[in-house]
DODOGU-356651 format. One record per residue (C-alpha): residue number from 1; residue in three letters; x, y, z. Coordinates in steps of 0.05 Angstrom, whole numbers, plus 5000, padded with zeros to 4 digits. Example, Ala and Ser with C-alpha at 12.3 -4.5 7.8 and 13.67 -1.06 7.14 Angstrom:
REM residues 2
    nr   rest      u      v      w
     1    ALA   5246   4910   5156
     2    SER   5273   4979   5143
//
This chain:
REM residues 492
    nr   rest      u      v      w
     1    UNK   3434   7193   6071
     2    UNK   3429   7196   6148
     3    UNK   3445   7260   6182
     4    UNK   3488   7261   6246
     5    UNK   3453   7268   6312
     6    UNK   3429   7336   6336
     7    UNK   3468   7398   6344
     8    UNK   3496   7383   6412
     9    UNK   3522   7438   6459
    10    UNK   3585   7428   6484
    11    UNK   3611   7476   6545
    12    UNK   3682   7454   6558
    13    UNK   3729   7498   6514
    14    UNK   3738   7456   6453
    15    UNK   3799   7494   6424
    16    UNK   3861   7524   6474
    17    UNK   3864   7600   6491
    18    UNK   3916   7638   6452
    19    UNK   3960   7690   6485
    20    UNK   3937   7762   6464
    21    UNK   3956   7837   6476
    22    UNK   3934   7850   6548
    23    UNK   3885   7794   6552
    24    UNK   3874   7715   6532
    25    UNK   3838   7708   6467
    26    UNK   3778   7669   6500
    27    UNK   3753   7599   6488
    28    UNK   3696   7582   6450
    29    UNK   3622   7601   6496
    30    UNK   3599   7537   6459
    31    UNK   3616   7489   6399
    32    UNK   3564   7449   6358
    33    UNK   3584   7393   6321
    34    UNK   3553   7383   6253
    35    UNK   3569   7338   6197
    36    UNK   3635   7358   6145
    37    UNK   3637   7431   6123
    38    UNK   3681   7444   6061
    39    UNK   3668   7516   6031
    40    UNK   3602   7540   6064
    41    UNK   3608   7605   6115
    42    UNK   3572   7618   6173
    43    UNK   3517   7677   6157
    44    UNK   3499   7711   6220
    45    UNK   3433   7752   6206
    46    UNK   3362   7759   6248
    47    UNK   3298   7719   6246
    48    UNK   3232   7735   6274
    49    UNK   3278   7775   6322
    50    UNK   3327   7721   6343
    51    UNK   3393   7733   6320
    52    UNK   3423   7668   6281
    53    UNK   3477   7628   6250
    54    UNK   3464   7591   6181
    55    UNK   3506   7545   6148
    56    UNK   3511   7479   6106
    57    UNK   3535   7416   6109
    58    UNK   3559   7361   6063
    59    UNK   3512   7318   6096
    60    UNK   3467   7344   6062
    61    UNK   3437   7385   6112
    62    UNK   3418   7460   6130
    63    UNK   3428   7487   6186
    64    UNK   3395   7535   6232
    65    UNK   3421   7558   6304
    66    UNK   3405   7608   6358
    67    UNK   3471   7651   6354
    68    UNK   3465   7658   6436
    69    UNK   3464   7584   6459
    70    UNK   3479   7543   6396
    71    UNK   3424   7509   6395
    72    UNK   3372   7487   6337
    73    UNK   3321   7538   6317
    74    UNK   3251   7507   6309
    75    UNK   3242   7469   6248
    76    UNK   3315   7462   6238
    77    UNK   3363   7426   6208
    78    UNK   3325   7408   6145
    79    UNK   3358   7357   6088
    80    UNK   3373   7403   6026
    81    UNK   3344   7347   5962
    82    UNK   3339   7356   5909
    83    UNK   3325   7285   5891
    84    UNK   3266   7276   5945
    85    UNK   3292   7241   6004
    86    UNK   3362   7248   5982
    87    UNK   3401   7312   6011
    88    UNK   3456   7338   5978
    89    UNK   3521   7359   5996
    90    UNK   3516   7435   6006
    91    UNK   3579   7482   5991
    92    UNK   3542   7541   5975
    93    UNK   3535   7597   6038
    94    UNK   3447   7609   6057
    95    UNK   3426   7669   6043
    96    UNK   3363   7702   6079
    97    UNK   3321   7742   6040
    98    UNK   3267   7789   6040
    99    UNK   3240   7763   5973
   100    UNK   3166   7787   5974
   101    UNK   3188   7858   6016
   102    UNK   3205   7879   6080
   103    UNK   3131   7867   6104
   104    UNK   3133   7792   6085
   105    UNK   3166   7734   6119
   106    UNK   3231   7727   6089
   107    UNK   3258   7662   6054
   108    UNK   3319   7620   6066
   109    UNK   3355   7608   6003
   110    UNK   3414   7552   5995
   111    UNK   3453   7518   5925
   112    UNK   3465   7448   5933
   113    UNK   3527   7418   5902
   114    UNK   3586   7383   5909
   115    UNK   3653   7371   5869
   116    UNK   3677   7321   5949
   117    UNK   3609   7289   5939
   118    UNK   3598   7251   5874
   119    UNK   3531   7230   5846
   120    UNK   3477   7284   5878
   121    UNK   3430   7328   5837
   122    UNK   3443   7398   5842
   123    UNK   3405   7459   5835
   124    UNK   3371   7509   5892
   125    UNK   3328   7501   5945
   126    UNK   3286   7554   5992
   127    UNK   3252   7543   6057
   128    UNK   3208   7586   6103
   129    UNK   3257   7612   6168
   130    UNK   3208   7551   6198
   131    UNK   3244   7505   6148
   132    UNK   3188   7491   6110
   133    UNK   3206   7486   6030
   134    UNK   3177   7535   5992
   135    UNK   3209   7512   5922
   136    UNK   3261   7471   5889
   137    UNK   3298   7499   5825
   138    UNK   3332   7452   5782
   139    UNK   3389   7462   5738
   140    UNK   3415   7428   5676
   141    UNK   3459   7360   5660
   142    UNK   3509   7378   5614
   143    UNK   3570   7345   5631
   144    UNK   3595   7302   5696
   145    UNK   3625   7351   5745
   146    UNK   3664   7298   5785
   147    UNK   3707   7269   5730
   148    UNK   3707   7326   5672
   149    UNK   3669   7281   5626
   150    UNK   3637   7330   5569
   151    UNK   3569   7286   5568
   152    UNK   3513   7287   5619
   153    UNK   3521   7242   5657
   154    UNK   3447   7234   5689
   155    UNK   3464   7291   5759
   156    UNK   3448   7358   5743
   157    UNK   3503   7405   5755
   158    UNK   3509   7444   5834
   159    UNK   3511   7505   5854
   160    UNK   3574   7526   5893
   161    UNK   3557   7601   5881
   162    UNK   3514   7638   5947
   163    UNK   3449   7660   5916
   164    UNK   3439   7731   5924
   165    UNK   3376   7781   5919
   166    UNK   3360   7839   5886
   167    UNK   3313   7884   5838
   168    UNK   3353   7853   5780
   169    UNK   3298   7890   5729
   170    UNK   3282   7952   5760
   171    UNK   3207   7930   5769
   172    UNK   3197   7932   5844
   173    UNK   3212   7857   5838
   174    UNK   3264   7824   5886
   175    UNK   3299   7769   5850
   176    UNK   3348   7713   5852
   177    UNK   3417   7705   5823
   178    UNK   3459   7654   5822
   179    UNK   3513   7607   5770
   180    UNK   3518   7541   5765
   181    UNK   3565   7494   5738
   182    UNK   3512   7475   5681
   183    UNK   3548   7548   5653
   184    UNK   3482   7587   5664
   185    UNK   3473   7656   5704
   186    UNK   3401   7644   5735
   187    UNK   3353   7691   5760
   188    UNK   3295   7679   5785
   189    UNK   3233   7708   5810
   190    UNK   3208   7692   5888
   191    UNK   3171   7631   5859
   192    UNK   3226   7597   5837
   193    UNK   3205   7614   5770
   194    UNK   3259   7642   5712
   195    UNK   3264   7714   5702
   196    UNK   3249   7733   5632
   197    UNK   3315   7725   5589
   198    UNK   3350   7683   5643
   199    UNK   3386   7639   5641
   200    UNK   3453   7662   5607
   201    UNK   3488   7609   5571
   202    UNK   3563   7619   5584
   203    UNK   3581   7562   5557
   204    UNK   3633   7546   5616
   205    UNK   3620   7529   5697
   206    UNK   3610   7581   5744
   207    UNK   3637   7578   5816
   208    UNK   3640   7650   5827
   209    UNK   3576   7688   5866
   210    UNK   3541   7750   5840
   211    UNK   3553   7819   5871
   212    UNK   3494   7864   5861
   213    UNK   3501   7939   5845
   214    UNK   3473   8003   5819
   215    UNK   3513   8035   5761
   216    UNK   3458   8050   5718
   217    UNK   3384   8053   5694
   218    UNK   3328   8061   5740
   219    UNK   3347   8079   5809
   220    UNK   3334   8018   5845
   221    UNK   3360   7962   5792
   222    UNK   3415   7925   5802
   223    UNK   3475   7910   5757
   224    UNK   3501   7835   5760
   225    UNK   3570   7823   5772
   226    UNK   3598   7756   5764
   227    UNK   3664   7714   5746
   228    UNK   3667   7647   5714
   229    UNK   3700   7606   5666
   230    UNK   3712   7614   5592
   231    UNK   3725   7568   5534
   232    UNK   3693   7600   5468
   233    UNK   3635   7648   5498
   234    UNK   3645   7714   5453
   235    UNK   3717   7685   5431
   236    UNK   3747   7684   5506
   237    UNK   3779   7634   5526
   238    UNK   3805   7626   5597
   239    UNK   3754   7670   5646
   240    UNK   3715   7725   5643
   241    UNK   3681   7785   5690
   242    UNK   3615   7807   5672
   243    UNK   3568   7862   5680
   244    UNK   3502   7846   5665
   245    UNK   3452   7900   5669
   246    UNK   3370   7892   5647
   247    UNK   3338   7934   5598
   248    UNK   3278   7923   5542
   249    UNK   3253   7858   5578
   250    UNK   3321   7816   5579
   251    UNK   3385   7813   5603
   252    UNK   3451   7848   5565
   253    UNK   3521   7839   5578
   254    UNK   3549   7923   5579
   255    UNK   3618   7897   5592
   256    UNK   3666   7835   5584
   257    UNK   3729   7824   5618
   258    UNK   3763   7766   5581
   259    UNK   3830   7738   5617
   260    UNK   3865   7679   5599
   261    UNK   3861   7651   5665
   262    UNK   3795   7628   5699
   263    UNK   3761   7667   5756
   264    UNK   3728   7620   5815
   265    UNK   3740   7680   5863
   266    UNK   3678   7727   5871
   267    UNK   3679   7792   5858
   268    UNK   3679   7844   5904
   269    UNK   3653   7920   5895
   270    UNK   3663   7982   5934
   271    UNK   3695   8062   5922
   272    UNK   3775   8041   5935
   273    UNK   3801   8105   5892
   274    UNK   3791   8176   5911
   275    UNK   3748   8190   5856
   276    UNK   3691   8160   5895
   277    UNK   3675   8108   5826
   278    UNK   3660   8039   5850
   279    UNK   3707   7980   5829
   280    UNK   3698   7918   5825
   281    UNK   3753   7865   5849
   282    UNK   3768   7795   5833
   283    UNK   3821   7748   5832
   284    UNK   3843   7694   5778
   285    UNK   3847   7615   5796
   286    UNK   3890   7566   5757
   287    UNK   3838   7529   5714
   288    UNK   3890   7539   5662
   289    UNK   3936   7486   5676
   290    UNK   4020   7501   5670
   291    UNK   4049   7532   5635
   292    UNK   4000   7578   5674
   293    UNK   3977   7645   5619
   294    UNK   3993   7719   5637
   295    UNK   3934   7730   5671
   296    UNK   3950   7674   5727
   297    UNK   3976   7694   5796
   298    UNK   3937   7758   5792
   299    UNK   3876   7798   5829
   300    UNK   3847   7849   5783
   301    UNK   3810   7917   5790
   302    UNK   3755   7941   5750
   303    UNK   3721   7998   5741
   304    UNK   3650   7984   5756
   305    UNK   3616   8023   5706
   306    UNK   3659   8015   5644
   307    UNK   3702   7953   5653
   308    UNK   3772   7992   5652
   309    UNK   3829   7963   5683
   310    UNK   3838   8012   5746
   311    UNK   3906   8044   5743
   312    UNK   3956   7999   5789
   313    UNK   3921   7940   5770
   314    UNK   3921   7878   5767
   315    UNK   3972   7868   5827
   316    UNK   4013   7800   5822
   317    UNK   3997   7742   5884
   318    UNK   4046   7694   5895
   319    UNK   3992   7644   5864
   320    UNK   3916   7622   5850
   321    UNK   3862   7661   5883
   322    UNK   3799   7626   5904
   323    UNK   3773   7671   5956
   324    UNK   3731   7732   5951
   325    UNK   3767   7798   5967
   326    UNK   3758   7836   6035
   327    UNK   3741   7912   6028
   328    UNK   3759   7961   6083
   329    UNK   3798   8014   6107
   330    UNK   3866   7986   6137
   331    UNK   3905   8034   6187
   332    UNK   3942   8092   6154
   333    UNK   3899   8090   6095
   334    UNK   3845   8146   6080
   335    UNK   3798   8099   6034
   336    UNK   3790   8023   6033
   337    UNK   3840   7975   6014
   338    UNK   3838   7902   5991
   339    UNK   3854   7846   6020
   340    UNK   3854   7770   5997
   341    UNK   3893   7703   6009
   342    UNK   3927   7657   5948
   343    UNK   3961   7599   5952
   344    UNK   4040   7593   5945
   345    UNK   4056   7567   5883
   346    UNK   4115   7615   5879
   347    UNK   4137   7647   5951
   348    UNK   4206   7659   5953
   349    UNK   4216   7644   6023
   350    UNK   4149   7606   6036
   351    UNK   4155   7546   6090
   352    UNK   4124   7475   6047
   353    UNK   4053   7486   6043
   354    UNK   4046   7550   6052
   355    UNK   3983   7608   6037
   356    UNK   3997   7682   6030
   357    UNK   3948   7742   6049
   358    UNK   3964   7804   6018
   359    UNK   3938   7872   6029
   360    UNK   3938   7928   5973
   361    UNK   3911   8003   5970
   362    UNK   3866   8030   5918
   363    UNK   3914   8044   5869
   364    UNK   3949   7970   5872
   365    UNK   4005   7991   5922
   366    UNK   4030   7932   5962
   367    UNK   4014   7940   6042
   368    UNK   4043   7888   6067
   369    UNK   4052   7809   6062
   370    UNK   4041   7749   6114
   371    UNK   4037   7670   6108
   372    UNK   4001   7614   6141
   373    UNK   4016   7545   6140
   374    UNK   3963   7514   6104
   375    UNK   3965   7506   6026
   376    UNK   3913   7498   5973
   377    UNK   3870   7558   6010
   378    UNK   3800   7570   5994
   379    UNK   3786   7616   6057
   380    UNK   3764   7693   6039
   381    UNK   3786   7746   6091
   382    UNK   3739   7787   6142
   383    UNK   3764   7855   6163
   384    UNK   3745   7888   6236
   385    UNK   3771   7916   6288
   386    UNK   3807   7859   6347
   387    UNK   3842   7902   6386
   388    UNK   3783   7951   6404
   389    UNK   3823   8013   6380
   390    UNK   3784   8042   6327
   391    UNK   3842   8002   6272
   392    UNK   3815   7951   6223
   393    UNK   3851   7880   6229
   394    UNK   3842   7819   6182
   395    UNK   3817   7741   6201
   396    UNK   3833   7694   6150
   397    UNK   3824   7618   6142
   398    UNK   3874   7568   6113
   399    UNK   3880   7487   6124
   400    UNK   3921   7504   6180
   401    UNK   3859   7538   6218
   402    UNK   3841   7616   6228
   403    UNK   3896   7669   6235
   404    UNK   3880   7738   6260
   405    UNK   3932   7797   6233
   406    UNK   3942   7852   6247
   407    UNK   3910   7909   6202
   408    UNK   3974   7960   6197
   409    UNK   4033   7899   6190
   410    UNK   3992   7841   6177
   411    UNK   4033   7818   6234
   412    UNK   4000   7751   6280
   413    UNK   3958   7776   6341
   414    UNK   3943   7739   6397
   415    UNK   3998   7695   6412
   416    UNK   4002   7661   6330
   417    UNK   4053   7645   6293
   418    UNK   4061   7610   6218
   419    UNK   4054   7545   6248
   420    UNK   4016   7556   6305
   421    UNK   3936   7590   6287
   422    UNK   3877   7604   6332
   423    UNK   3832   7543   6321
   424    UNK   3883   7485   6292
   425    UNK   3835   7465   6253
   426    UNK   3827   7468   6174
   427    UNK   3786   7523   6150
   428    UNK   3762   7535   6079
   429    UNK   3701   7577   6090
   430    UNK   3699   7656   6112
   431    UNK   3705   7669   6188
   432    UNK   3638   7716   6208
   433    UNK   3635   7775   6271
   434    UNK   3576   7806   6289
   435    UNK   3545   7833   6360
   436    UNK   3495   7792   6399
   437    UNK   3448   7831   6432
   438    UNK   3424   7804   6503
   439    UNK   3462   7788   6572
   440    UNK   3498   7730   6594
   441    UNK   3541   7681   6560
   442    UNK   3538   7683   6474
   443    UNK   3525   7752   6480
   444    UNK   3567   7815   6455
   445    UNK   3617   7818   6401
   446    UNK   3624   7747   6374
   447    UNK   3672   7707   6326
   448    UNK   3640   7653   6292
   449    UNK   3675   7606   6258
   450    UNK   3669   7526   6227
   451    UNK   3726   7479   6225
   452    UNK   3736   7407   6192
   453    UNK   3742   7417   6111
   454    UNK   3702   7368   6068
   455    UNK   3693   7296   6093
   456    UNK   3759   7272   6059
   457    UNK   3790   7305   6119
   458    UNK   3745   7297   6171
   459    UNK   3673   7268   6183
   460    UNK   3659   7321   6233
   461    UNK   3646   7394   6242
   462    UNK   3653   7446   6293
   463    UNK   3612   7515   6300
   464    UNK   3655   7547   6342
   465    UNK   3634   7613   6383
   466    UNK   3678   7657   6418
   467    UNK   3674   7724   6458
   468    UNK   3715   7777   6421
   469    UNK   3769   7800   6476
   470    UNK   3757   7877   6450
   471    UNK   3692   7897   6424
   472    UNK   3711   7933   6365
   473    UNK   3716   8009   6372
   474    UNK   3683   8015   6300
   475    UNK   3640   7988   6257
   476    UNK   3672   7923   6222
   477    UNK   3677   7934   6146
   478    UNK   3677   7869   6118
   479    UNK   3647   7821   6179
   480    UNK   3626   7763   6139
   481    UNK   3631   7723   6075
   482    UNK   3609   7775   6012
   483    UNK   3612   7832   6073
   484    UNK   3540   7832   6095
   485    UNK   3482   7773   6109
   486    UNK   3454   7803   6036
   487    UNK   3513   7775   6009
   488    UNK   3514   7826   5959
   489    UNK   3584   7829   5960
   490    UNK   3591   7906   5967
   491    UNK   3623   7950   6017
   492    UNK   3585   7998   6056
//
C-alpha cells in the first residue's frame, strides 16, 4: 500500500474564523494533510525535548510531527505492518512510553486494526522516537472481524484499543496493556514478550482501552480497568467492566460488572464524590441489537475499589455511547463532573442526525444538555478552559466537525450553532490542547485537531493547529484523549 506524499505545510487558513466573545477564534497556524483518519487522536507529548503530535492513519502509516511547524520529525512517518511490507490501517491512538524507566529512551507504541479496512493483520507494533521498530506483537485469528463470520478467517484480529503502560505486577516492571478483538486482555513486558498469566480470554472482542490505577496491593501496581463485550464469559452476556489486579504470579479478576448491553466506550477513573473514593466511568454501546436491553442508553459509575454502582448511577443518554468520558470540574461545581457525547437514537426534539453531549455531577445529577448535528458519534470530549477565565469548557467532535461549549450551559462559543461547528469537517477522534513552549508562530496554547473520518468519507486528512484565543487561566483537566499523553485514562 502506497502512502500519500509527505506531510506538507500549508499556511493559508484552511478552515474560516468563527466569531467568538471579544475576539475571532483564529485560523489554523498550519494544516498537514495526511491520509484518512477514522478513530485515532492526536497525542501531544515531548521527545528528546521537542514537543510533538502523534497520530495514525488508515494508510497504514504513523505519524510523527514537530507540534511548532508541522512538519515530519526525523525518521517519520513509518508504515505500521504487521505483514512485512504491508501497513495496516491504524485506529488505535500512539502512546509514548517510558518502558525501560525514566533514564531510558522511551518507545512509541501503536495497535493496528481496522473494521473500514478489510483484509490486514492486526496486532501491535513499537518503534524507537527515531522510528526504528523495536518489536512486532501478534494477536490471534479467531473469527473474521469484517463480516462477523465465527471462523478464522486467515487476518489476525486488530487492535482498536490505545496501549497503555504501567507496573501492572508491582515488580518495578513497566508493562503493556492492551484488548484486542481476538477477546484477549494482553500485557506485555518491554520486549514484546507476554506477561506471565496474560493473556485473558474473554471470550468476546474488546474495543475498549485500559485505564491504569492504584486501589490495592503494593504501592506502585496498577489495577486494570477495562470494558468489552460479553457473550458467555462467567455467565454474562451483553458487556462487562473489569478490574483486574495481579497477585501470586498471575492475573485475577477482583470485580465483574456484567450489563446486558456491550461497552466499546473506555473507562474513565477519577474522585467525582466527596468521599474522595475513585470511580470509574463508562458508557454502554448498542452491540445488543433492538429491542435494545435495560442496560442500553446508559453511562455508568463504579466504585473503583469494590465494583458498586455509585449512588445516582447509571444516568440515562439519549442513546449509544462510544466515547470515553471527560473528567473535570465544570463551573459551579466543587469536585469533577462527567462529561460524554451519545448518539440520538431517542431525542425528543433532536434535528435528523443529531449527537447529544451531556454533562452530570458526581452523584448522577443532570448539568445540562446540548446537540450537534452529526449522528453516529464516536468523538470523546476534552475539558479546559476557552475563555481564559479560570471556568472549565468542553470541545467535542461529531461528523459535523468540532464544537466548543460552554462549561456552565453547555451553550456554543465562538460564533456555533447546531448546524454550523468550528472546523466543518467530520470528526471521530478526541480534539487535544496543550502549551507549546517557544516564540513565534505554533507556539502557546494550542488546539489540535484531525478532520476527514475513515476513507469511506474522505481519502484525505487534515492536522489542523490553531492558536487558542485565551490561554486558559487554569490548568486543563481533561486536554486530550484518556486525559494525559500516558493515556492512563485517569484524572489528576
Amino acid at each position: 500500500m502506497a502512502v500519500l506524499a509527505p506531510l506538507s505545510q500549508i499556511v493559508a487558513p484552511a478552515v474560516s474564523a468563527q466569531r467568538g466573545p471579544g475576539v475571532d477564534f483564529p485560523s489554523p497556524t498550519w494544516t498537514d494533510t495526511i491520509g484518512p483518519v477514522a478513530i485515532s487522536s492526536p497525542t501531544v507529548t515531548r521527545i528528546n525535548g521537542t514537543q510533538v503530535v502523534m497520530f495514525g492513519s488508515e494508510n497504514g502509516y504513523l505519524y510523527v510531527v514537530n507540534a511548532t511547524t508541522g512538519e515530519p520529525m526525523p525518521g517519520w512517518p513509518q508504515p505500521v505492518d504487521i505483514a512485512p511490507g504491508v501497513p495496516t490501517a491504524i485506529e488505535s491512538t500512539p502512546t509514548l512510553a517510558y518502558v525501560n524507566g525514566p533514564a531510558e529512551p522511551p518507545i512509541i507504541l501503536v495497535g493496528a486494526g481496522s473494521t473500514y479496512v478489510a483484509h490486514q493483520q492486526g496486532g501491535l507494533v513499537a518503534f524507537s522516537t527515531t522510528g526504528r521498530l523495536v518489536f512486532r506483537f501478534n494477536t490471534l485469528d479467531v473469527f473474521n472481524e469484517w463480516n462477523g463470520g465465527a471462523s478464522p478467517d486467515g487476518y489476525r484480529e486488530g487492535v482498536i484499543a490505545t496501549p497503555v503502560v504501567g507496573d501492572v505486577t508491582g515488580s518495578g516492571q513497566m508493562d503493556i496493556v492492551f484488548g484486542s478483538w481476538d477477546h484477549r486482555l494482553y500485557a506485555l513486558t518491554p520486549r514484546g514478550r507476554l506477561v506471565r498469566g496474560f493473556p485473558i480470554d474473554t471470550q468476546d472482542t474488546i474495543w475498549s482501552s485500559a485505564a491504569l490505577f492504584h486501589v490495592r496491593g503494593a504501592k506502585q501496581r496498577v489495577d486494570i480497568f477495562v470494558g468489552g463485550d460479553a457473550s458467555g464469559f462467567a455467565h454474562c452476556y451483553g458487556g462487562f467492566l473489569y478490574d483486574i489486579t495481579y497477585a501470586r504470579h498471575r492475573p485475577h479478576i477482583v470485580w465483574m460488572r456484567c450489563e446486558n448491553q456491550t461497552i466499546w466506550s473506555s473507562p474513565a477513573v477519577g474522585v467525582i464524590t466527596s468521599d474522595g473514593r475513585p470511580s470509574v466511568v463508562v458508557g454502554t454501546g448498542f452491540g445488543e441489537r433492538p429491542p435494545y436491553r435495560s442496560s442500553s442508553y446508559r453511562i455508568f459509575a463504579f466504585s473503583a475499589k469494590r465494583g458498586r454502582r455509585l449512588p445516582g448511577w447509571p444516568v440515562i443518554t439519549t442513546g449509544p455511547t462510544f466515547g470515553s468520558p471527560a473528567i473535570g470540574t465544570l463551573p459551579g461545581s466543587s469536585l469533577p463532573d462527567v462529561v460524554d457525547v451519545s448518539w440520538c437514537a431517542r431525542c425528543t426534539s433532536a434535528k435528523k442526525g443529531a449527537s447529544e453531549v451531556r454533562a452530570f455531577s458526581g452523584t448522577g445529577t443532570l448539568l445540562w444538555t446540548q446537540q450537534l448535528e452529526g449522528a453516529n458519534d464516536f468523538s470523546s470530549p476534552v475539558i479546559a478552559d476557552l475563555l481564559g477565565n479560570g471556568n472549565n469548557d468542553v470541545l467535542v467532535g461529531s461528523s459535523n466537525g468540532l464544537y466548543p461549549l460552554d462549561g456552565a450551559t453547555g451553550q456554543y462559543l465562538f460564533g456555533t450553532s447546531f448546524d454550523q461547528s468550528l472546523t466543518n469537517c467530520s470528526i471521530q477522534g478526541a480534539a487535544a490542547i496543550a502549551n507549546i513552549g517557544g516564540a513565534g508562530p505554533g507556539t502557546g496554547w494550542r488546539l489540535f485537531v484531525i478532520c476527514g473520518g475513515p476513507q469511506q468519507i474522505t481519502p484525505i486528512g487534515r492536522l489542523l493547529s490553531y492558536p487558542l484565543p485565551y490561554a486558559p487561566a487554569i490548568s486543563p483537566p481533561w486536554p486530550m484523549w484518556r486525559g494525559n499523553p500516558d493515556h492512563t485514562g485517569v484524572a489528576p
